[in-house]
C-alpha positions as CSV (number, residue, x, y, z in Angstrom):
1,X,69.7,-48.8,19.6
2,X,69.3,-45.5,17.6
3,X,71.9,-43.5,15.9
4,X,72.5,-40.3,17.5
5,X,75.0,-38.6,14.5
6,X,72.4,-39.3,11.8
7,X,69.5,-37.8,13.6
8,X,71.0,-34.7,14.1
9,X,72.5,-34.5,10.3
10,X,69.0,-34.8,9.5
11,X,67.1,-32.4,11.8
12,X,69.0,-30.2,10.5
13,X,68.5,-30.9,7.1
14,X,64.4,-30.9,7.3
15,X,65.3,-27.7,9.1
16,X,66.9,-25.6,6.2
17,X,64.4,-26.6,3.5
18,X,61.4,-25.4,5.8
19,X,63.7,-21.9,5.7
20,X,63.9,-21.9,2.2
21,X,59.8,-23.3,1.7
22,X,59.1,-20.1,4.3
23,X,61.1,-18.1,1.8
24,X,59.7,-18.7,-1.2
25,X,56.4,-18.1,0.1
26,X,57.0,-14.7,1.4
27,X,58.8,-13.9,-1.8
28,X,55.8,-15.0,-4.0
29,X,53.2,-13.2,-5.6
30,X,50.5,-15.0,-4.9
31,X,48.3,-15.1,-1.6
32,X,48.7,-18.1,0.0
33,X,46.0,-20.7,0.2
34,X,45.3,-20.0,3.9
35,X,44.9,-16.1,3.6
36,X,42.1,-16.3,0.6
37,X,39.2,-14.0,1.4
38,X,36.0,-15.9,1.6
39,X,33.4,-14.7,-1.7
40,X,31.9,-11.6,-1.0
41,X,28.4,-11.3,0.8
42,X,25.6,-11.3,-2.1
43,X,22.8,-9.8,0.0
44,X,22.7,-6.9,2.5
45,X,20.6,-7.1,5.5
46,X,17.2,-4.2,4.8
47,X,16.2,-2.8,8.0
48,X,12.1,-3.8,8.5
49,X,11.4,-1.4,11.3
50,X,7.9,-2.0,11.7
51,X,8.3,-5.6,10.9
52,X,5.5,-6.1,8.0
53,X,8.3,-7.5,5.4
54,X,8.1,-4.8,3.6
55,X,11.9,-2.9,3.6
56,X,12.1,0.3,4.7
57,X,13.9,1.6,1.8
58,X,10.7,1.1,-0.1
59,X,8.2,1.5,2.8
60,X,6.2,4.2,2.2
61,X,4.7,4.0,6.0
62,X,8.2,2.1,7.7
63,X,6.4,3.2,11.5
64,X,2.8,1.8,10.6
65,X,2.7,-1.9,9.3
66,X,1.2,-3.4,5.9
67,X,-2.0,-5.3,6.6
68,X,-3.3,-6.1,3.2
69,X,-7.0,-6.4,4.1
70,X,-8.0,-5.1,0.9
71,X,-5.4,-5.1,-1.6
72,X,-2.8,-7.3,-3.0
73,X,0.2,-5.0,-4.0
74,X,1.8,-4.3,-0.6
75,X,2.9,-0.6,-0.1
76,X,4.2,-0.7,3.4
77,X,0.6,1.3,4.7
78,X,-2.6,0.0,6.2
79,X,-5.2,-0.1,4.1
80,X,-7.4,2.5,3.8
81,X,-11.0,2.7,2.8
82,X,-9.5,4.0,-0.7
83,X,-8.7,0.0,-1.2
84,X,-11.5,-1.2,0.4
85,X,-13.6,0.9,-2.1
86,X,-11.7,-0.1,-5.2
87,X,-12.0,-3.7,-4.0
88,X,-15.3,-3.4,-4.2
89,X,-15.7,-1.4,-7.2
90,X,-13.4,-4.1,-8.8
91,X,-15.5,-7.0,-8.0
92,X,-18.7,-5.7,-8.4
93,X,-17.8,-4.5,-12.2
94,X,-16.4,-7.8,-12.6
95,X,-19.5,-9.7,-11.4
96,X,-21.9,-7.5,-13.3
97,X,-20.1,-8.0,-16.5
98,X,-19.7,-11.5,-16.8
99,X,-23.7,-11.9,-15.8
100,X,-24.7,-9.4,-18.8
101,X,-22.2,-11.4,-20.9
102,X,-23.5,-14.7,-20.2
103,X,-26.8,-13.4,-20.8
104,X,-26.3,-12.1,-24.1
105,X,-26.4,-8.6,-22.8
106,X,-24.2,-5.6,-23.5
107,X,-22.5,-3.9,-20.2
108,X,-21.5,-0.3,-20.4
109,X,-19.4,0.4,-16.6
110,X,-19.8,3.5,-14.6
111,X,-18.3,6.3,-16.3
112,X,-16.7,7.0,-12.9
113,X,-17.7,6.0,-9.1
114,X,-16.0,9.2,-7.1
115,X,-16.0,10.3,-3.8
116,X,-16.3,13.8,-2.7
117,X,-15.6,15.6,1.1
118,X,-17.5,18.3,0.3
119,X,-20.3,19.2,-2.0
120,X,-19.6,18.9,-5.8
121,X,-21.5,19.1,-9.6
122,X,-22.5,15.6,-11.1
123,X,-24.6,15.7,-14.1
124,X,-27.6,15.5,-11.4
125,X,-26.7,18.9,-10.1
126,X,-24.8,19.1,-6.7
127,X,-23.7,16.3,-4.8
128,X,-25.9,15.9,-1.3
129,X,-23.6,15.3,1.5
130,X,-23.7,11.9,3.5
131,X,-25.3,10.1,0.6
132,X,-24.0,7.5,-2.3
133,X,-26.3,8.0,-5.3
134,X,-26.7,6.7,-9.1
135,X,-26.9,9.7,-11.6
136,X,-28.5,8.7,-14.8
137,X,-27.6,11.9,-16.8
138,X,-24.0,11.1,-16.5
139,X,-24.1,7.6,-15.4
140,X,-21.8,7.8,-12.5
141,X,-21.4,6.7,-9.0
142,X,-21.2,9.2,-6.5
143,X,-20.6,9.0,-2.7
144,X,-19.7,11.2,0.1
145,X,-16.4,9.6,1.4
146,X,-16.9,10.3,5.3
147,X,-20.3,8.7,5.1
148,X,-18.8,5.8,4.0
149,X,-15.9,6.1,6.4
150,X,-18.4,6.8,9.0
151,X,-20.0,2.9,8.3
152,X,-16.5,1.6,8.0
153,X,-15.5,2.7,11.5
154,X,-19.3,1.5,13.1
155,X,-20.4,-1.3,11.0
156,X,-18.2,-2.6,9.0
157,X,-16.2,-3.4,5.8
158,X,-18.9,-5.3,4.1
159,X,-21.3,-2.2,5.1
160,X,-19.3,-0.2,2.6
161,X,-19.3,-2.3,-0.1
162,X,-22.9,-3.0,0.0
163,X,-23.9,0.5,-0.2
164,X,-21.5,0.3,-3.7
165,X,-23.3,-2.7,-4.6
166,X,-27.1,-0.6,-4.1
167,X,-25.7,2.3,-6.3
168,X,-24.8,-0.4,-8.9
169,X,-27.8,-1.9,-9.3
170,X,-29.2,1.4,-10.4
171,X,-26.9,1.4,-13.2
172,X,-28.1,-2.5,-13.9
173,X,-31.4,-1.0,-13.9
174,X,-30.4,1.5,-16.4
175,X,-28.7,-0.9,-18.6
176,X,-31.9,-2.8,-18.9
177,X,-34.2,0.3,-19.3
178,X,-36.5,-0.4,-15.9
179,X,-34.6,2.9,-14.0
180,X,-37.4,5.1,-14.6
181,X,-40.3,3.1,-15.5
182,X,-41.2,2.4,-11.6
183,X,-42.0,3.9,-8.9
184,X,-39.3,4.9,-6.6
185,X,-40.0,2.6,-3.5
186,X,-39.9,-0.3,-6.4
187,X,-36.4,0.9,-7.8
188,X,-34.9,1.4,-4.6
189,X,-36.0,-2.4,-3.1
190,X,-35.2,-3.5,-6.6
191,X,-31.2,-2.3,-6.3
192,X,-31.3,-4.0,-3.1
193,X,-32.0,-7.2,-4.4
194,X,-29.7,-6.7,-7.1
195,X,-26.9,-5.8,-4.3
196,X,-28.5,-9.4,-2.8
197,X,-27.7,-10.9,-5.9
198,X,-23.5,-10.0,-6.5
199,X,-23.6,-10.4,-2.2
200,X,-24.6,-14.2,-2.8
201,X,-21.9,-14.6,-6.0
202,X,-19.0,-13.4,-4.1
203,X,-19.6,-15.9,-1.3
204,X,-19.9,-18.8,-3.7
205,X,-16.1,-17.2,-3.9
206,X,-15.2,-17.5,-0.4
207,X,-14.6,-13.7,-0.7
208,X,-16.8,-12.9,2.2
209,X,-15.7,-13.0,6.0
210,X,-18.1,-14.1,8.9
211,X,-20.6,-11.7,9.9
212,X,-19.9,-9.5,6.3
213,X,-24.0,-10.3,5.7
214,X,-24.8,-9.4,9.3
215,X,-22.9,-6.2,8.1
216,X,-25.2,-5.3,5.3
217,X,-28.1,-5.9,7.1
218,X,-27.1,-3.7,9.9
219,X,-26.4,-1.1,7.0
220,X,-29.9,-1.5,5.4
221,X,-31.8,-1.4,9.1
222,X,-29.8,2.2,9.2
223,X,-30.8,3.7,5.8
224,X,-34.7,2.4,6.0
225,X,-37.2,4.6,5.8
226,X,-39.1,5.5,9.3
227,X,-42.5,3.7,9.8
228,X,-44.8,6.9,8.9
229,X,-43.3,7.2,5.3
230,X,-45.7,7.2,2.7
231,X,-44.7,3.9,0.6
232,X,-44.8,6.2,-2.6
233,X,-43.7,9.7,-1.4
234,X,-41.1,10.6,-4.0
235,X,-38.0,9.8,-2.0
236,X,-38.8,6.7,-0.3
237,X,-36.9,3.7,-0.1
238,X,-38.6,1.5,2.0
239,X,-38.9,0.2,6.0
240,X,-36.1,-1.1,6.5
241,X,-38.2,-5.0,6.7
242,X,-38.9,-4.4,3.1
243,X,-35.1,-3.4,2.3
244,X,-33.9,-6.4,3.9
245,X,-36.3,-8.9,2.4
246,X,-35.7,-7.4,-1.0
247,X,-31.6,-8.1,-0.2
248,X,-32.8,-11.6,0.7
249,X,-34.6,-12.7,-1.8
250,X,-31.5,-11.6,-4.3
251,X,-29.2,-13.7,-2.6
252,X,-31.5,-16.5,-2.6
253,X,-33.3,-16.6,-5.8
254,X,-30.7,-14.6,-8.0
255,X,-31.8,-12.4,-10.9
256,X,-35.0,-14.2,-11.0
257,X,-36.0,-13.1,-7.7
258,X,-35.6,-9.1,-8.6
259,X,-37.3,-9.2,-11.5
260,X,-40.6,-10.6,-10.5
261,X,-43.0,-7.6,-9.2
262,X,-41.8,-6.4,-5.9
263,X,-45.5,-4.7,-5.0
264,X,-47.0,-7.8,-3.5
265,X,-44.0,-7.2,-1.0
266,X,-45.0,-3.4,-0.3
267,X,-47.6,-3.0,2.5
């Protein structure tokens, strides 16, 4: 049987020191355990409004997203031919300069590849509009920038950086002295090969994409000369056959292959 007198003496008891425990804890300075703020948020979400990762406190384009199809160093933009063409110039430099240096040759880059919109002076005299050309006399690469854009938008990346990869091997040829010791047809299949030549390097690299070759053979059927061209009329470059077996035969044979005598080819 319990003992009513001594339960109630002690309710009462446990009751007074929870008034003076509440009591001392209002009176204290300190925060109780129970109202501590949890640590204070380290990150802040970024707003990614057109949801390419890139933040659009540093997205220069926040309503168009980053694709990086030609560059590394995400800006926020699409990529323009601008990084398509220093891609290209990039890689083609590269190429060229480790073939003359393991071949015991010096390499001297472009003083400048440029692109104009409308006509400008090169040490060549003016620039012709919707052309890429090699000038010698100042040993730069020159291109009008809507032709290229204009093979961009209906061929193809790879279209672009072929026609780079022509002008190139015109300063190769240079380099090496055979610029103007041939005839022009010669030269001009000769820079073909030698765009054949970096073509077949960069896909040992796994650089290329499917159908890039298709690309630069589409470009070369575009830029050959028509059937009734005299093969050594001052300008010509050759049928577009001859252009493409001259791109060929660099990719297959390597330097080897442009150097032998391209006349047996020309008929």
């Amino acid at each position: 049987m319990s003992r009513p007198g001594l339960i109630r003496s002690s309710l009462v008891a446990l009751f007074a020191l929870a008034i003076l425990c509440l009591a001392a804890a209002c009176g204290s300075d300190k925060t109780p355990a129970s109202a501590t703020a949890g640590p204070a948020p380290t990150s802040v979400y970024k707003l990614d409004s057109d949801h390419d990762g890139v933040p659009d406190n540093v997205d220069q384009c926040p309503d168009q997203a980053e694709d990086n199809r030609w560059s590394d160093t995400p800006d926020g933009c699409p990529d323009t031919i601008v990084d398509l063409i220093n891609l290209s110039v990039a890689d083609i430099g590269d190429f060229w300069q480790r073939t003359f240096y393991e071949n015991g040759a010096t390499y001297r880059p472009p003083s400048q590849v440029l692109g104009y919109t409308s006509p400008i002076k090169t040490g060549c005299g003016p620039a012709e509009m919707e052309n890429a050309f090699y000038c010698s006399l100042d040993r730069g690469i020159y291109y009008d920038s809507t032709f290229l854009q204009s093979y961009l938008d209906n061929t193809g990346d790879f279209a672009v950086a072929f026609i780079i990869a022509h002008e190139w091997g015109h300063l190769v040829q240079d380099l090496i002295g055979t610029l103007h010791n041939q005839a022009n047809i010669d030269k001009e299949l000769q820079a073909d090969c030698l765009a054949g030549v970096w073509t077949a390097d960069a896909d040992s690299r796994q650089i290329l994409e499917a159908g890039d070759i298709t690309e630069a053979i589409i470009a070369l059927l575009s830029v050959g000369d028509p059937l009734d061209t005299p093969m050594f009329a001052p300008d010509a470059h050759g049928t577009p056959g001859l252009r493409i077996d001259a791109f060929d035969r660099g990719e297959l044979q390597g330097l080897d292959g442009c150097f032998q005598s391209l006349r047996s080819s020309v008929r």
